[in-house]
N, C-alpha and C positions, 0 to 999 in steps of 0.2 A: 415372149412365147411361153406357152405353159407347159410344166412338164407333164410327161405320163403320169405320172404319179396326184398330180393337180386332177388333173382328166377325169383319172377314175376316181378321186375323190369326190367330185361331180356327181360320176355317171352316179355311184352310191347312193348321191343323197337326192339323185334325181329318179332312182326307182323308187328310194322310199316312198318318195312325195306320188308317185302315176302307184303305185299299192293303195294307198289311201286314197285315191283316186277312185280307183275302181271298185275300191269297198263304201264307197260314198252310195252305190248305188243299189249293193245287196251285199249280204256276205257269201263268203267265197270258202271253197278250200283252195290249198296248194297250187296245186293243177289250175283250177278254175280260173284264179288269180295270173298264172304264167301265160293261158290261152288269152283275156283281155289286155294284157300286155302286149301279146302278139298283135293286137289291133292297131294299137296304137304305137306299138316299134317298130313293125314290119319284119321281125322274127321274134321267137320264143328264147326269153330269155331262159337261163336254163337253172337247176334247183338249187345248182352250186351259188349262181348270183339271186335267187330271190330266198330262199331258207337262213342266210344269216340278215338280211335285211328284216323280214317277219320278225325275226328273234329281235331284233334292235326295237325295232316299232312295240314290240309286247315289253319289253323292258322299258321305254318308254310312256306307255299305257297308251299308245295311241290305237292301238286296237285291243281285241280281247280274243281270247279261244273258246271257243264253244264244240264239244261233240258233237256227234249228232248220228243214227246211226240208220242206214241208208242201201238198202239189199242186204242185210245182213251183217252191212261191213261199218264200221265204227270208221269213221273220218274227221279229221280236225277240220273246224269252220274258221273261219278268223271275220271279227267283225270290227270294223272302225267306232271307237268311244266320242264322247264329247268332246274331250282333248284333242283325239285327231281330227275332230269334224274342226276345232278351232284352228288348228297346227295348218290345216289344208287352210282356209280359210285365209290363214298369215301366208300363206305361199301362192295362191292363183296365178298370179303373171309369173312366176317363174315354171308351175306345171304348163301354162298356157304355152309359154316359151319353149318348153320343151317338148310339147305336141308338134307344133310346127315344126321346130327341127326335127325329127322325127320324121314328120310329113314330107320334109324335102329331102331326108336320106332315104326315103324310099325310091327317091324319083335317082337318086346317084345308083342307090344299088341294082334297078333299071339297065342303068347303064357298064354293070359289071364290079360296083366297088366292092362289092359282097365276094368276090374271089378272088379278086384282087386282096383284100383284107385276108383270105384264109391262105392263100400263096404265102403274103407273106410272112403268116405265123407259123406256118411250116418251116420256111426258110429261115427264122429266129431259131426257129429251135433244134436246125441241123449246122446255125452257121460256124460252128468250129471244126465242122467237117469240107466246108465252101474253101475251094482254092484262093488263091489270092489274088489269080486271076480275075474268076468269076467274083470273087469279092467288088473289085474295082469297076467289074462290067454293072454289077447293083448299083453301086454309088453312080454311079456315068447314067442309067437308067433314072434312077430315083431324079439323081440332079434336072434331068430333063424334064420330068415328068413336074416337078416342081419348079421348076420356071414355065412352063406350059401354061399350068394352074395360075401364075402369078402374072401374066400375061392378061390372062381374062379375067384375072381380078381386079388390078390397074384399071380394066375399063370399067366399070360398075361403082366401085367402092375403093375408099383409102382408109375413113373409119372405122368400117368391121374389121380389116385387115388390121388394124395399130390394135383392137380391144382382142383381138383371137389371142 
């Protein structure tokens, strides 16, 4: 099983790659960039997660900045270089991989995982205030709710389940 910390190293290197994605096809600012994310994530990722990634990809040179100045207002462009056109290039089945998933968390959050998810990041972040009660009714919860899940994944699949 992988940890959190595996996950989001992932998730990181998986916006890198859907940034270069969507600058494959114009350049973008900031904003612009987080809204064709939303296309493809099925929410907006938000500046805290896509402003150090830019920064990574520009120190990488896989894109470039450009100004550009737009009603008045002066705005950064970011535009994918040669390098990231190649970088993307070496990546495809893993961006492709990760559209799909994507695709199919949308059809979970359908089904409520999206507040189910912010439940329980609430509850992370109050739980040294959770009685030890309520502590153990989470675990009793969680425990169900996870063999529920593993119930209807025995039927389907053994191999995605051993690589998750």
């Amino acid at each position: 099983m992988r940890s959190v910390l595996d996950i989001y190293a992932r998730y990181r290197g998986i916006i890198r790659l859907l940034i270069l994605y969507v600058l494959r096809e114009k350049p973008l600012h900031g904003y612009g960039i987080m809204k064709e994310l939303k296309e493809i994530m099925g929410k907006m990722p938000g500046p805290g997660n896509i402003y150090p990634q830019i920064r990574y990809l520009l120190r990488k040179n896989y894109i470039e900045i450009h100004e550009e100045i737009r009603k008045g207002r002066k705005r950064k462009v970011y535009r994918i270089t040669e390098k990231g056109l190649e970088h993307l290039a070496e990546n495809m089945d893993r961006i492709n991989e990760a559209i799909e998933m994507f695709s199919r968390l949308k059809h979970l959050f359908d089904y409520g995982l999206r507040e189910i998810m912010a439940e329980l990041w609430v509850l992370i972040k109050i739980w040294d205030k959770v009685s030890d009660e309520d502590k153990a009714y989470v675990k009793e919860v969680l425990g169900r709710m996870k063999e529920e899940i593993a119930k209807i994944l025995v039927k389907y699949t053994r191999e995605t389940r051993a690589s998750a």
